[in-house]
Gaussian input, Z-matrix of N, CA and C with variables (Angstrom, degrees):
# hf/3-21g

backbone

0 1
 N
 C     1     B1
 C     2     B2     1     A1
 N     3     B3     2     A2     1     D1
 C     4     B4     3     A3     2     D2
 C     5     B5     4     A4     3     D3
 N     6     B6     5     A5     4     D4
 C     7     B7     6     A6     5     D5
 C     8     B8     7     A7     6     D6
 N     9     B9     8     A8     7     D7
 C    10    B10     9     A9     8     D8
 C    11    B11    10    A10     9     D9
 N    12    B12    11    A11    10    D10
 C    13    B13    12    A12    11    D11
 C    14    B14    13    A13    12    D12
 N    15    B15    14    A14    13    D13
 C    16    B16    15    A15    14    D14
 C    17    B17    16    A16    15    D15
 N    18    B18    17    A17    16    D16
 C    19    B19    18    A18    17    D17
 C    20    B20    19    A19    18    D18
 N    21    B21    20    A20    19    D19
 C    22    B22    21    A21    20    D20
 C    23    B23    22    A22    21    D21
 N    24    B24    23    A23    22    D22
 C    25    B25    24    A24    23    D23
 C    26    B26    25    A25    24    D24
 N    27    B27    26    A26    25    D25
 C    28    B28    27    A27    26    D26
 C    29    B29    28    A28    27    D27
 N    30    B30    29    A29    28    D28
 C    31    B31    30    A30    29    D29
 C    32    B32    31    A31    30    D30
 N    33    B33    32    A32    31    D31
 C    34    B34    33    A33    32    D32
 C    35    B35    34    A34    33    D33
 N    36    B36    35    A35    34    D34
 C    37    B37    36    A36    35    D35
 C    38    B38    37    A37    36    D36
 N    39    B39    38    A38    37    D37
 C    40    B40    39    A39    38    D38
 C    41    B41    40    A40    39    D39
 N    42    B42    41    A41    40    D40
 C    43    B43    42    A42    41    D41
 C    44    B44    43    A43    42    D42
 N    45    B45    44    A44    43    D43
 C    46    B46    45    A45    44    D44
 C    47    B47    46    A46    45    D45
 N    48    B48    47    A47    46    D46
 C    49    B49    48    A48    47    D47
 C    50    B50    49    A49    48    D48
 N    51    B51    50    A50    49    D49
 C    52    B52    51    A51    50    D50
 C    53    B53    52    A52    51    D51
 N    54    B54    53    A53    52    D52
 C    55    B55    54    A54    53    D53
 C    56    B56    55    A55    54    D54
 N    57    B57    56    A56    55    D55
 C    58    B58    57    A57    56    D56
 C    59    B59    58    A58    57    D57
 N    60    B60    59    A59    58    D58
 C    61    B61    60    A60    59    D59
 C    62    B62    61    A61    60    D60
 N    63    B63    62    A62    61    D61
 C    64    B64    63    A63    62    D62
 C    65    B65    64    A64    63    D63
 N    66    B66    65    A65    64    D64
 C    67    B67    66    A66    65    D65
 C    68    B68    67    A67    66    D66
 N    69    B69    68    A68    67    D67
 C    70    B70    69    A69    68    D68
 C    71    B71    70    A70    69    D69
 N    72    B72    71    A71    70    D70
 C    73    B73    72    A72    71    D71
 C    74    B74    73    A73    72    D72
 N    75    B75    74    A74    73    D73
 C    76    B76    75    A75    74    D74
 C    77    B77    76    A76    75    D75
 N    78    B78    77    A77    76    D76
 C    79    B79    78    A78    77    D77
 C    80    B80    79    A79    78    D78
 N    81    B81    80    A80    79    D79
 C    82    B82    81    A81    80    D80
 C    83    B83    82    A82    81    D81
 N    84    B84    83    A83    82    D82
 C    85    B85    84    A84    83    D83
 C    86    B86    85    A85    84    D84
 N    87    B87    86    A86    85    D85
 C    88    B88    87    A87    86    D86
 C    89    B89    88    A88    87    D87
 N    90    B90    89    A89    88    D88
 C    91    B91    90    A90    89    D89
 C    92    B92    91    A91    90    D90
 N    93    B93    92    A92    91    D91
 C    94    B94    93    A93    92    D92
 C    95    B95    94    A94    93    D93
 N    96    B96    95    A95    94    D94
 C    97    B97    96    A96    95    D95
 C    98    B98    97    A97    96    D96
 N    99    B99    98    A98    97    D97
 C   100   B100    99    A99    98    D98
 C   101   B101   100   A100    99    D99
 N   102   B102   101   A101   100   D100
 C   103   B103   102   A102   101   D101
 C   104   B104   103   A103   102   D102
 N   105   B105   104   A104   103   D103
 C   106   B106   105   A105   104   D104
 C   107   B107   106   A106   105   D105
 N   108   B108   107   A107   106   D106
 C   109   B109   108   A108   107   D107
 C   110   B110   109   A109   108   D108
 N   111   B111   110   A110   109   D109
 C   112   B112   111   A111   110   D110
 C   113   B113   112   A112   111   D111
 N   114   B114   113   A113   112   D112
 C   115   B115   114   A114   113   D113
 C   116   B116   115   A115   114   D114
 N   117   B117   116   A116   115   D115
 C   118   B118   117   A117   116   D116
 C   119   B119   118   A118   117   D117
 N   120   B120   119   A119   118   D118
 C   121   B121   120   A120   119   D119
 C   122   B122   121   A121   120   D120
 N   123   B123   122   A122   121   D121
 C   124   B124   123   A123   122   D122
 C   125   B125   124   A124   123   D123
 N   126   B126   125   A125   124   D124
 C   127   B127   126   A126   125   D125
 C   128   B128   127   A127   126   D126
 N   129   B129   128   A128   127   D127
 C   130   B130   129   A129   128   D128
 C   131   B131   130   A130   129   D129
 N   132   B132   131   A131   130   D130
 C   133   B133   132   A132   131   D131
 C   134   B134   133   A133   132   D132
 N   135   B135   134   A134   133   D133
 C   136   B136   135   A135   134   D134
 C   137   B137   136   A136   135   D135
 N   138   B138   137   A137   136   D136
 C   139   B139   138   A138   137   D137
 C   140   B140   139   A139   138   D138
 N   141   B141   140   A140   139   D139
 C   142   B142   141   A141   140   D140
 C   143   B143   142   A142   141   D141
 N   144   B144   143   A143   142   D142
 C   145   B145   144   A144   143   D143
 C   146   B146   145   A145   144   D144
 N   147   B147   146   A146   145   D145
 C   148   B148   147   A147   146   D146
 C   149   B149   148   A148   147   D147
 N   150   B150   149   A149   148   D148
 C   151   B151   150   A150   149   D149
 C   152   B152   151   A151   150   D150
 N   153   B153   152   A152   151   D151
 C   154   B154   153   A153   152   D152
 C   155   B155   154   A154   153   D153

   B1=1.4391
   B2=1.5318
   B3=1.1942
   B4=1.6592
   B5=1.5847
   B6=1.4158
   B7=1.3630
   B8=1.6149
   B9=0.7088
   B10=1.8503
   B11=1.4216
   B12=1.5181
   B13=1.3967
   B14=1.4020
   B15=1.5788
   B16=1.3521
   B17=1.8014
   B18=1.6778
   B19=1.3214
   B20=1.8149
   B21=1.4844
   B22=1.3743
   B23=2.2157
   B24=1.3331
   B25=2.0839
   B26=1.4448
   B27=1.2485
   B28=1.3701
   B29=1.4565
   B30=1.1471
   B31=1.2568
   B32=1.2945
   B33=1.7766
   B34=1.5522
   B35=1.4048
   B36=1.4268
   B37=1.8109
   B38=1.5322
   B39=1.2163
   B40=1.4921
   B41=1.4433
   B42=1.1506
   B43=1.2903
   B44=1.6280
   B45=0.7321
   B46=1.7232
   B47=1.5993
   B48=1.5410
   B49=2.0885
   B50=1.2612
   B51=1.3229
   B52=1.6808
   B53=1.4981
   B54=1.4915
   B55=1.1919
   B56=1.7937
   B57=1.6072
   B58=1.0640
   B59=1.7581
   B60=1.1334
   B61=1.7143
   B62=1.7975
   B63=1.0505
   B64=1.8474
   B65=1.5334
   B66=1.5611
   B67=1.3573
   B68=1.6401
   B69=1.4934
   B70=1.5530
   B71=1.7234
   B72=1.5009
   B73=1.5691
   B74=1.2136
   B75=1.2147
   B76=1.8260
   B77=1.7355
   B78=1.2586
   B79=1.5592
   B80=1.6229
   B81=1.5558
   B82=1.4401
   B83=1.2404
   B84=2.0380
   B85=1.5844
   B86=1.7771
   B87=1.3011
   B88=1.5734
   B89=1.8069
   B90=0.8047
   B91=1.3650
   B92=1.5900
   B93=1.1331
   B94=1.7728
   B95=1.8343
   B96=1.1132
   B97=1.3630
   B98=1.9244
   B99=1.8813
   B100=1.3898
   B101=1.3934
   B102=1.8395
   B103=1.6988
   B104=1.3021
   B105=1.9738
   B106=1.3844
   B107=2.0160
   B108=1.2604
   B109=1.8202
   B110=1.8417
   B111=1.3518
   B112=1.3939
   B113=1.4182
   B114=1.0848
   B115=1.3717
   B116=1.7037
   B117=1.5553
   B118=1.5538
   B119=1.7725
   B120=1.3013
   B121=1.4413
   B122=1.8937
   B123=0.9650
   B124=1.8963
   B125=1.5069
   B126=1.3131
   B127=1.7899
   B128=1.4572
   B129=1.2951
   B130=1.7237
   B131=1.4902
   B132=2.0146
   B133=1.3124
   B134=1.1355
   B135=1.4846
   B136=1.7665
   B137=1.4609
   B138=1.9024
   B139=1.7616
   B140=1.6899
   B141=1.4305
   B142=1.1775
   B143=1.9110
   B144=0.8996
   B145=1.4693
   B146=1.9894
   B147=0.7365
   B148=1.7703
   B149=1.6864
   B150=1.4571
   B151=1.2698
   B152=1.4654
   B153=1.4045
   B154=1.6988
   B155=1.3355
   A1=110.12
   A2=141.15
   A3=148.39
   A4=95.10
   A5=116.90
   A6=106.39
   A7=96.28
   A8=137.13
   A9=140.95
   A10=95.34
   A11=134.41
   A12=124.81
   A13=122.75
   A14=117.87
   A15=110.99
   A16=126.61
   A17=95.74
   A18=130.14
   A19=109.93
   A20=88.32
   A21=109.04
   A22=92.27
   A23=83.55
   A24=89.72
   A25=101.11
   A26=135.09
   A27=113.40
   A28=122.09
   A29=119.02
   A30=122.50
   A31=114.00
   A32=93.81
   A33=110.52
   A34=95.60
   A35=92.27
   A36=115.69
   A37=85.34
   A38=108.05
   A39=124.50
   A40=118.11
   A41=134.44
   A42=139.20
   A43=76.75
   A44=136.93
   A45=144.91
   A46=96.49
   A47=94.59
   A48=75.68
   A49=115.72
   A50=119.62
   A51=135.87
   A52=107.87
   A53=117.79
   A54=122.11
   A55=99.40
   A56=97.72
   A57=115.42
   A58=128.45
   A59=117.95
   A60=124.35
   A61=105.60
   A62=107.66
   A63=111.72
   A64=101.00
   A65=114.86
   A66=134.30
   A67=106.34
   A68=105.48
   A69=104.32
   A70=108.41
   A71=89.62
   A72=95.61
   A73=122.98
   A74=111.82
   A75=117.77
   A76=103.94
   A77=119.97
   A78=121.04
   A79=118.14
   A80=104.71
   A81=110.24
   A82=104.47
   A83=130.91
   A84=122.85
   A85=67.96
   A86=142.81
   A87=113.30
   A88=90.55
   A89=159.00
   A90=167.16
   A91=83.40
   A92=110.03
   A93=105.44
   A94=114.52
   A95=105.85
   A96=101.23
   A97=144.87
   A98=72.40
   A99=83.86
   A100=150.38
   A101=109.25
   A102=97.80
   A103=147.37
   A104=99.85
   A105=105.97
   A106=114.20
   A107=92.17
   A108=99.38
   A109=103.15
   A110=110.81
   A111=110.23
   A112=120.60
   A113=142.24
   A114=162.78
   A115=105.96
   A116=92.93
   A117=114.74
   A118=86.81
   A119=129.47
   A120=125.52
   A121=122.88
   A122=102.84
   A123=115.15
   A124=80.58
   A125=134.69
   A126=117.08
   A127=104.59
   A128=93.56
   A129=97.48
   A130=111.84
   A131=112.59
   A132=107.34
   A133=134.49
   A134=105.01
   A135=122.68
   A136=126.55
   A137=89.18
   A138=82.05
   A139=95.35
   A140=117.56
   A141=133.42
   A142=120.16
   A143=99.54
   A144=118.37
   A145=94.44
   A146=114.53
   A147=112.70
   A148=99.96
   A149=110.72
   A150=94.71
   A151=122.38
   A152=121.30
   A153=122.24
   A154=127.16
   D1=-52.97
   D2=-178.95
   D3=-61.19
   D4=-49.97
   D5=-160.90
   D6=-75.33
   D7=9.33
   D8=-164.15
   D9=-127.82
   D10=-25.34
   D11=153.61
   D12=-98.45
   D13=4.46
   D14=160.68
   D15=-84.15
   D16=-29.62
   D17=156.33
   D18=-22.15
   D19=-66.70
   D20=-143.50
   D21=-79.10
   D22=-49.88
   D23=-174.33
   D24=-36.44
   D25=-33.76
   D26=-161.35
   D27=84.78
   D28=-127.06
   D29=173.18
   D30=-107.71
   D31=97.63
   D32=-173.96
   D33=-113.04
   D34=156.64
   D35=-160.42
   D36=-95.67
   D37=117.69
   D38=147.66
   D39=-42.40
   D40=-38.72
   D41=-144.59
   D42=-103.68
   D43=-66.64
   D44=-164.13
   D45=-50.13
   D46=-47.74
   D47=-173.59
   D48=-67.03
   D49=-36.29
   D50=179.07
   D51=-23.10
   D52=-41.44
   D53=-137.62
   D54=-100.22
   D55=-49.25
   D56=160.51
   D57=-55.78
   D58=-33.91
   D59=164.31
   D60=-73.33
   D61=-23.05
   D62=-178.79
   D63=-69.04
   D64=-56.97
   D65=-164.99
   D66=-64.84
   D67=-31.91
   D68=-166.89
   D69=-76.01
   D70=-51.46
   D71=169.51
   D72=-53.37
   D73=-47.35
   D74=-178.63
   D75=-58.72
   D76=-18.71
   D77=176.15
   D78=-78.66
   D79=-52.20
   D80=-174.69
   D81=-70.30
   D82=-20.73
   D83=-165.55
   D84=-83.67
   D85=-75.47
   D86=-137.40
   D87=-81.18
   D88=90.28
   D89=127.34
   D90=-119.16
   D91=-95.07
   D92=-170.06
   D93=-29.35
   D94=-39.56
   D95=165.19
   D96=-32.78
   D97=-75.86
   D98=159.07
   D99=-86.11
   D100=-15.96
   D101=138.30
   D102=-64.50
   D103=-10.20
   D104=172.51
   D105=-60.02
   D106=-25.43
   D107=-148.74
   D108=-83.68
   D109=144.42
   D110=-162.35
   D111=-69.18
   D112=162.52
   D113=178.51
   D114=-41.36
   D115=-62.23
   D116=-163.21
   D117=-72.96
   D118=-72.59
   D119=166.73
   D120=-8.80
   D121=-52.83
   D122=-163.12
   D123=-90.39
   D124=-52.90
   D125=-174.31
   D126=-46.54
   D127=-48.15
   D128=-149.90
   D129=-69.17
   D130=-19.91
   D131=162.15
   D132=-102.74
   D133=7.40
   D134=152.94
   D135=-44.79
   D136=-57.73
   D137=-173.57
   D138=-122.92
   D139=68.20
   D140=141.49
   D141=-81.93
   D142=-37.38
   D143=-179.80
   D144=-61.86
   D145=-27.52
   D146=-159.93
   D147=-110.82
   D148=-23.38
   D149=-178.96
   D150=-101.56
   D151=136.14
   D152=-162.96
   D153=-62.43

């Protein structure tokens, strides 16, 4: 599928995808992140903000 839309772009800027393959990865590592992290963890820094 990528190689069939790199195919197709023409004259695509290398430099442009770079940025975009950085961004994608940097999304799925913090997605994987934050379903890794526990229940009791994400409460407890929810309502930190609210408590004095």
């Amino acid at each position: 599928m990528f190689k069939y839309i790199i195919e197709k772009a023409g004259d695509l800027d290398w430099l442009a995808l770079g940025p975009f393959l950085l961004f994608f990865v940097f999304f799925i590592l913090v997605t994987i992140y934050a379903i890794k992290k526990r229940p009791t963890y994400i409460d407890k820094m929810s309502n930190l903000p609210l408590e004095d």
